[in-house]
C-alpha beads as a LAMMPS data file, in Angstrom:
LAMMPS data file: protein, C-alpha beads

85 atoms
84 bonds

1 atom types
1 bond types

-500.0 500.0 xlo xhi
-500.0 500.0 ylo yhi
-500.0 500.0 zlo zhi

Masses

1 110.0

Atoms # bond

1 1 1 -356.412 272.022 42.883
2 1 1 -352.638 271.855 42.944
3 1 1 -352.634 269.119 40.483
4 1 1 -354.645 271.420 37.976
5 1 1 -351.971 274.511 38.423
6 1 1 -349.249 272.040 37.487
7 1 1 -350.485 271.101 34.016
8 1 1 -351.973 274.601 33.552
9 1 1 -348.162 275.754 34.085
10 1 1 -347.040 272.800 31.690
11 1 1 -349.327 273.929 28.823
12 1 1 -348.615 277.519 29.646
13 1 1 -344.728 276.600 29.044
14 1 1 -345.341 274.847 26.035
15 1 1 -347.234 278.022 24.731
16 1 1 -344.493 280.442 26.021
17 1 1 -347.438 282.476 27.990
18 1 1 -349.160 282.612 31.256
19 1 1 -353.151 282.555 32.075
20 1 1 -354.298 285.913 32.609
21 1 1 -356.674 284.733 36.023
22 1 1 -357.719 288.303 35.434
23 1 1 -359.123 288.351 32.082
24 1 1 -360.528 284.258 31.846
25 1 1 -362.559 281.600 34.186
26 1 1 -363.422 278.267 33.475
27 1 1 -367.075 277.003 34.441
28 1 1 -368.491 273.782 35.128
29 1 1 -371.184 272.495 33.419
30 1 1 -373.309 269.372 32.993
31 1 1 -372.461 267.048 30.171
32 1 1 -375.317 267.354 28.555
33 1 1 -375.286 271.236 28.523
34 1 1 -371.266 270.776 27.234
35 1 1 -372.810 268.822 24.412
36 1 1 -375.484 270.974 23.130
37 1 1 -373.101 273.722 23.350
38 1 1 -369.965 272.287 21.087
39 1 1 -373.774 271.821 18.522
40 1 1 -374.541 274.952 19.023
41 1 1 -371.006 275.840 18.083
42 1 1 -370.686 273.672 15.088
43 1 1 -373.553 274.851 13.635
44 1 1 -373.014 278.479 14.150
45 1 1 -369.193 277.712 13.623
46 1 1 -368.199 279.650 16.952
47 1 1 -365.514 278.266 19.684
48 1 1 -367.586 277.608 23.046
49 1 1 -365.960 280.590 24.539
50 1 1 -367.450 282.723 21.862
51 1 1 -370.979 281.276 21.881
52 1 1 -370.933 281.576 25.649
53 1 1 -370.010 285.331 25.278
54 1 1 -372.782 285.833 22.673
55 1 1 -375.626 284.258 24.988
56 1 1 -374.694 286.550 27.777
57 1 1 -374.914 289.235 25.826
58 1 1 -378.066 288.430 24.006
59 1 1 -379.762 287.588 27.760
60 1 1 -378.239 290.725 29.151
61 1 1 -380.205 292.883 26.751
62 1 1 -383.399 290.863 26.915
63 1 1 -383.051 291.603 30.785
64 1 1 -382.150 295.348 30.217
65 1 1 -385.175 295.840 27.744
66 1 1 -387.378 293.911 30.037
67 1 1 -386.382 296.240 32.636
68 1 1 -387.023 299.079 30.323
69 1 1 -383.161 300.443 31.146
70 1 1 -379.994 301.577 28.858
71 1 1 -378.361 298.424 27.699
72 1 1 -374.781 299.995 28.678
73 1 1 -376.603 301.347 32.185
74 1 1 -377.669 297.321 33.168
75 1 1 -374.437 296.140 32.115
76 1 1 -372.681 298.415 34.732
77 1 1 -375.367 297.939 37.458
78 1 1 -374.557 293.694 36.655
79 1 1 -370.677 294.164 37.041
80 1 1 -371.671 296.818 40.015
81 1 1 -373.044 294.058 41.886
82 1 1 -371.152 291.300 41.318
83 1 1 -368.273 293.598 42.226
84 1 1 -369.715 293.973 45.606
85 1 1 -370.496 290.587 45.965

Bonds

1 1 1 2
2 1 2 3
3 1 3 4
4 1 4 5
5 1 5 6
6 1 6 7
7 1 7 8
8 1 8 9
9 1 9 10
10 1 10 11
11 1 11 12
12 1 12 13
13 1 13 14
14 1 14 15
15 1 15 16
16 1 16 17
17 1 17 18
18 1 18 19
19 1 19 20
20 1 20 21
21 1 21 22
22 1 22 23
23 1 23 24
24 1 24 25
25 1 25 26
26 1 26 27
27 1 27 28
28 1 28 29
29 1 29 30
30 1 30 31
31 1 31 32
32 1 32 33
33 1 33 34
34 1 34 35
35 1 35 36
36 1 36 37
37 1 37 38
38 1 38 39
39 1 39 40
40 1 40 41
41 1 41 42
42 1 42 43
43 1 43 44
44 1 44 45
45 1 45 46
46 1 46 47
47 1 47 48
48 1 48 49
49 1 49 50
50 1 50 51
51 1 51 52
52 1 52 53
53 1 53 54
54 1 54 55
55 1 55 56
56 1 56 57
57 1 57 58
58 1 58 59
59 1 59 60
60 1 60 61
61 1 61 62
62 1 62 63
63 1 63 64
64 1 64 65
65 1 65 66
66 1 66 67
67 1 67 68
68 1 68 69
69 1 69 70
70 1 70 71
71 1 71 72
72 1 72 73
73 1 73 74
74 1 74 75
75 1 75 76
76 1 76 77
77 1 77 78
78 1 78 79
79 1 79 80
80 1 80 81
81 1 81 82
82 1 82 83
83 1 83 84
84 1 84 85
C-alpha cells in the first residue's frame, strides 16, 4: 500500500495537486470487465470515470422506479445507508 502512496505523491507533484481521498476511489475490476468498459467508452466517446458515473445513475433510477419511489428520495436512502455502513 505504501508503495502505491509514493507514486500517487510523485504524479501528484508532477501535476502540482493532491488527490482529494474525499471526492475519488479507485475500484478493482476484472480484466475482462476493464476491457468492455474502455469499448464502451470508445464508442460512446466517454472517459471510464464518466461511463461508470452514467451506469450508476441509469441503475439507480431503474431501482428507484422499480421501487415505485422519488428518484432524488432513493438516492438519499442509498448514500443513507452506505453512510451507516
Amino acid at each position: 500500500m505504501a508503495k502505491w502512496k509514493n507514486i500517487l505523491k510523485k504524479i501528484n507533484n508532477k501535476l502540482g495537486e493532491t488527490m482529494d481521498i474525499n471526492k475519488w476511489k479507485s475500484v478493482a475490476v476484472k480484466k475482462e470487465t476493464h476491457t468492455m468498459l474502455t469499448a464502451l467508452c470508445t464508442m460512446k466517446e466517454r472517459n471510464p470515470a464518466r461511463m461508470i458515473s452514467k451506469l450508476v445513475n441509469d441503475y439507480v433510477v431503474f431501482q428507484a422506479k422499480k421501487a415505485k419511489k422519488p428518484i432524488e428520495t432513493f438516492k438519499k436512502e442509498l448514500l443513507h445507508k452506505n453512510a451507516n455502513t
